[in-house]
C-alpha positions as CSV (number, residue, x, y, z in Angstrom):
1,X,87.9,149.8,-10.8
2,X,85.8,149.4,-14.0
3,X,87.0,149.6,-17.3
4,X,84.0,152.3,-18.3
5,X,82.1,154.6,-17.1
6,X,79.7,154.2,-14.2
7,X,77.2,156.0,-15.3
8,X,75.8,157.1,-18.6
9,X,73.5,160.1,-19.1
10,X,71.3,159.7,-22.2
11,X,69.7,163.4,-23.6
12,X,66.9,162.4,-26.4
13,X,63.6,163.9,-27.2
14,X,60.2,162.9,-28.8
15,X,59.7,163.6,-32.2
16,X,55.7,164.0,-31.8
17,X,56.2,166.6,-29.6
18,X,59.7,168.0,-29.1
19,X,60.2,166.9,-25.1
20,X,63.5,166.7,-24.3
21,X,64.7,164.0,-21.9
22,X,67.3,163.1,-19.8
23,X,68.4,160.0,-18.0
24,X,71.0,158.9,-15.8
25,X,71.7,155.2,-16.2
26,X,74.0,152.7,-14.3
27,X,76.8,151.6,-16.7
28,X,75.9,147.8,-17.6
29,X,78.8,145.7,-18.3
30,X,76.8,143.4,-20.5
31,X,75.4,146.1,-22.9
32,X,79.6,146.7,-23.3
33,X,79.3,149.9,-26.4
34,X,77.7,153.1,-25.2
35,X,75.9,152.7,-28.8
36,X,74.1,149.3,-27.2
37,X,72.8,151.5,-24.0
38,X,71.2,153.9,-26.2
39,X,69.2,151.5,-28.1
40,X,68.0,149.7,-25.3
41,X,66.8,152.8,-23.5
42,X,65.5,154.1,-27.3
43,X,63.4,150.6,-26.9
44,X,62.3,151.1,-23.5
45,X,61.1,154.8,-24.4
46,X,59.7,154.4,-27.7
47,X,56.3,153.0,-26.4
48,X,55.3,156.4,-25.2
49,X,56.5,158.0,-29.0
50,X,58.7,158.3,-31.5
51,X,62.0,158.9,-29.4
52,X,65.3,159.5,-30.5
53,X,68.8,160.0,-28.9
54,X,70.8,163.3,-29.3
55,X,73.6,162.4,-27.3
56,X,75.1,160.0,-24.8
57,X,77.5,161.5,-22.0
58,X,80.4,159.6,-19.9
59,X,79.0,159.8,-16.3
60,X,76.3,161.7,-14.0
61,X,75.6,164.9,-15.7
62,X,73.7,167.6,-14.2
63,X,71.1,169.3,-16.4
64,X,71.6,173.0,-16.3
65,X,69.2,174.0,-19.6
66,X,66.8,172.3,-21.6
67,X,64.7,172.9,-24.8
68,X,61.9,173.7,-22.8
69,X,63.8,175.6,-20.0
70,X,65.4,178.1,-22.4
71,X,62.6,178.5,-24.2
72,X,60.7,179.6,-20.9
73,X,63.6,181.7,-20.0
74,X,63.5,183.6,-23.0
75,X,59.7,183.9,-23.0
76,X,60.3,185.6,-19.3
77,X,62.8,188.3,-20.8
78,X,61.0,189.1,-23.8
79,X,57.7,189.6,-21.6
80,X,59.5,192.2,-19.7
């Protein structure tokens, strides 16, 4: 049994143009603080923009809504 999480999933989104994201990552033992996982992946991600994180979850998480989903949703009700 590990003494964190196994997972972590990251939610961020690009500045330039509001794209949410969200990854799943393997907990890495070495990278110890949940705060270190999310600058590394902020490194890996920021050569495609200006990324930032919102939030860091314990775990797999499933992604029920987005930004871009709910704004898609309510573009569907409102066009009815």
């Amino acid at each position: 049994m590990t003494d964190g999480p196994e997972y972590y999933t990251v939610i961020g989104r690009y500045d330039d143009s509001g794209e949410t994201t969200v990854a799943v990552l393997p907990f890495d033992a070495s990278a110890g603080d949940p705060h270190m996982a999310a600058l590394r992946h902020t490194g890996q991600l920021s050569e495609q923009g200006e990324f930032e994180v919102v939030a860091v979850l314990r775990g797999k998480c499933e992604v029920l809504v987005t930004q871009q989903s709910l704004r898609l949703f309510a573009e569907r009700l409102l066009s009815k």
